[in-house]
C-alpha positions in Angstrom: 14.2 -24.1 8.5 14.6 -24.0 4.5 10.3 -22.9 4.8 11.5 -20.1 7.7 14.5 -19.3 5.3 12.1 -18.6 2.2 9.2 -17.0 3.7 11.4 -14.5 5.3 13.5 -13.9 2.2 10.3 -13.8 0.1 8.6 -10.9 2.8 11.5 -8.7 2.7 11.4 -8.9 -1.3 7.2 -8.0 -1.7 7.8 -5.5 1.1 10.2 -3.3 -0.8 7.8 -3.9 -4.2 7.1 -0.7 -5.5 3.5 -0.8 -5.7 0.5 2.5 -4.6 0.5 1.4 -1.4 4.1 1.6 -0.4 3.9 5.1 -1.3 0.7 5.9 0.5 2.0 4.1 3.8 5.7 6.1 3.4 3.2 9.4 2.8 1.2 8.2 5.5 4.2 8.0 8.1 5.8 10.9 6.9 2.9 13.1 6.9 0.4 11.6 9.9 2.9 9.4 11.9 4.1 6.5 13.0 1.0 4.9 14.8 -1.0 6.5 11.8 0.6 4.6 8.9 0.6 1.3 11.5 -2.9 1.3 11.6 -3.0 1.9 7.5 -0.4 -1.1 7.2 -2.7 -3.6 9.2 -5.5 -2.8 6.5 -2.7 -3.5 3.6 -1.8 -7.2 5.4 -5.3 -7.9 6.1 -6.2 -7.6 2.4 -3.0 -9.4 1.7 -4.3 -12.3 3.7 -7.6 -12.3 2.3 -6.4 -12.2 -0.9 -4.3 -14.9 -0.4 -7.1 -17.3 1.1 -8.5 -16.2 -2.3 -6.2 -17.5 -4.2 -5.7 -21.1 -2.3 -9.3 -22.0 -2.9 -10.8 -20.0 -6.4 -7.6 -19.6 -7.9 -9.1 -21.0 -11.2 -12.4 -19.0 -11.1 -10.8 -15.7 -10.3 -8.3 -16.5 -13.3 -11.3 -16.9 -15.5 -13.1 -13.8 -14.2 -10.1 -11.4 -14.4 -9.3 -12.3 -17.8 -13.1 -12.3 -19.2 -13.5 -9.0 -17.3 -11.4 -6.4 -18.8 -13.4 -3.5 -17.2 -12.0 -4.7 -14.1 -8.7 -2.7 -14.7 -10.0 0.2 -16.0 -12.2 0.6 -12.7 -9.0 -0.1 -10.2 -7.1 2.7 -12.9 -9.7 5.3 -12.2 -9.9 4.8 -8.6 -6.4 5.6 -8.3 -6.3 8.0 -11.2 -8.6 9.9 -9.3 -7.1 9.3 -5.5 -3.8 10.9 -7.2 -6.0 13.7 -8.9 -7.0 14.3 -5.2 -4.0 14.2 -3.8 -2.0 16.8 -5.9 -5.2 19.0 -5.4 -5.3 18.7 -1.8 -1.2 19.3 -1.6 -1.4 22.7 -3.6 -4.0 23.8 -1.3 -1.8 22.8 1.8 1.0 24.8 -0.3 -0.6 27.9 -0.8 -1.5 28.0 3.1 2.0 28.2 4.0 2.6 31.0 1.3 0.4 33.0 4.6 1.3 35.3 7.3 3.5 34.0 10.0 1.1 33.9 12.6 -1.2 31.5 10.1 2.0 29.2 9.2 2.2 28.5 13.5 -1.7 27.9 13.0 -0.5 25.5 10.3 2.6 23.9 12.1 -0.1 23.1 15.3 -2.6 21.5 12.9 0.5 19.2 11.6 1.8 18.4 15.0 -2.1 17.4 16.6 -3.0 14.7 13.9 -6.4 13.3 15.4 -5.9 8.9 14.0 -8.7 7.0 13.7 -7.5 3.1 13.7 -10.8 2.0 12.1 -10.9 4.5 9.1 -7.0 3.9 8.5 -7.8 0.0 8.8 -9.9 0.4 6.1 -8.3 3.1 4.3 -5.6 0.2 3.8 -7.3 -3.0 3.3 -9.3 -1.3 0.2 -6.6 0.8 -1.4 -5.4 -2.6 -1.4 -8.1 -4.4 -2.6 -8.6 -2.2 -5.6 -5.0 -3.2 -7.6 -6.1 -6.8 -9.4 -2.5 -7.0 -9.7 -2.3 -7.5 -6.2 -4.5 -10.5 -6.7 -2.7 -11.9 -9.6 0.5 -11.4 -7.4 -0.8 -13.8 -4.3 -2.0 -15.9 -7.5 1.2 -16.0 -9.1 3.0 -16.7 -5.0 0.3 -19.6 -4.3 1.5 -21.5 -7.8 4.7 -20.7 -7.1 5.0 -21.9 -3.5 2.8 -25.2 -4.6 4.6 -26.4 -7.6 8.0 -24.9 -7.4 8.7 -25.1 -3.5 6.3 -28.6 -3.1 4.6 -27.3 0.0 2.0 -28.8 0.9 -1.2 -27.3 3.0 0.6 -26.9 6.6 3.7 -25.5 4.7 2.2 -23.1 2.7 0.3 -21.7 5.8 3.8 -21.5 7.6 5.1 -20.3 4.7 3.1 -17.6 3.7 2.1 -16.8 7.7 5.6 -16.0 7.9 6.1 -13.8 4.5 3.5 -11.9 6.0 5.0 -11.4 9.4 8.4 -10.3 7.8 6.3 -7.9 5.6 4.6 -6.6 9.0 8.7 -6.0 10.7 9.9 -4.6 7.5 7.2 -1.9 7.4 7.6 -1.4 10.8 10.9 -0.1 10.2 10.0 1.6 7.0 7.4 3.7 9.4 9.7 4.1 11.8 12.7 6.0 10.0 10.1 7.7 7.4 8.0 9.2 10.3 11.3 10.2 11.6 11.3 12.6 8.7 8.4 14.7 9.9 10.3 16.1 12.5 12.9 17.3 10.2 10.6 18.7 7.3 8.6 21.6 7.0 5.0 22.0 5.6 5.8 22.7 2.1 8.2 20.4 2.1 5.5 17.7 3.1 3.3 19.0 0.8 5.5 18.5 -2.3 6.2 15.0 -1.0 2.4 14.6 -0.8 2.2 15.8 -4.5 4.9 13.6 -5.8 3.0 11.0 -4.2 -0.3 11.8 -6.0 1.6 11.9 -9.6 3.0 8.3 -8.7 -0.6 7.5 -8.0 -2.5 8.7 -11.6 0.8 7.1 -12.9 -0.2 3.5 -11.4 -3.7 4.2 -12.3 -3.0 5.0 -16.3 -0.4 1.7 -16.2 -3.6 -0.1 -14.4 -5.6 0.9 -17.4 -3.2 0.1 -20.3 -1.8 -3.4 -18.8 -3.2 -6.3 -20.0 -4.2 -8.9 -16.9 -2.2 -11.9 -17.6 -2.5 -14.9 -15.2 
């Protein structure tokens, strides 16, 4: 129980982390949907995992790589440096369309309501925005070393541990999803396109802290 107890408690604290991606997957429900941002959140959780396996068996050697490597964080800054460059640009388009003739905005409105998802490409989408943030990697690190030396789980445990973290993360963003999709309803396309732009200055925000943070394991 006291494993059940922690893993759930420690889900619900990771999944309210601000981080990129809990800003892309609120953006993602807001703007696409709720089955949308599902699929995206899958990608998220299957990097999670991998990046967990990661850190059970070459802990030690991705310690010594991240720390010898310091380009490392000055590739993941610019990736999302530039996917937040892309984003405000994209938005102020999606702005200015609105700033159109009435009959365009209804062209607009049916664009926004007959979102075509592909599961595949938002799978993917998720697993390598993130896969890009090492500090995602030092965070599962950081969890692993935690879990093994504070908590004294051993192998079995820290599977049922960490299986159920990531299980709570999965029901918490569920309902994250659920009430932010909500909001699409309720919010025009200017409205969503400021969102979408306050979204891409959080993103070149994480990518400049990427840059200047110094990868301590």
């Amino acid at each position: 129980m006291l494993i059940i107890q922690n893993g759930i408690v420690f889900g619900i604290i990771i999944s309210f982390m601000l981080g990129p991606a809990f800003f892309i997957l609120l953006e993602t429900s807001i703007k696409k949907g709720f089955k949308a941002a599902v699929f995206l959140d899958l990608g998220i959780l299957l990097s999670d995992a991998i990046y967990l396996l990661a850190a059970f068996f070459v802990a030690e050697k991705i310690n010594i790589w991240l720390t010898t490597n310091s380009f490392v964080k000055y590739i993941a800054g610019s990736v999302f440096i530039t996917l937040g460059i892309t984003f405000i640009y994209k938005n102020l388009l999606q702005i200015k369309k609105t700033n159109v003739a009435a009959r365009d905005v209804k062209e607009i409105e049916a664009v926004k309501t007959n979102i075509i998802i592909y599961p595949f490409q938002l799978i993917i989408k998720g697993l390598g925005l993130n896969a890009i943030n090492p500090g995602v990697l030092i965070f599962w690190i950081a969890a692993s070393t935690y879990a093994t030396k504070e908590l004294n789980l051993g192998d079995l445990q820290l599977i049922s541990f960490f299986g159920i973290t990531l299980l709570t993360m999965f029901m918490v963003d569920i309902l994250k999803i659920y009430f932010s999709s909500r909001l699409k309803e309720k919010l025009n396309n200017k409205v969503l396109s400021i969102i979408g732009m306050l979204i891409g200055c959080l993103m070149v925000f994480f990518g400049v802290a990427i840059c200047f943070k110094d990868i301590q394991l």
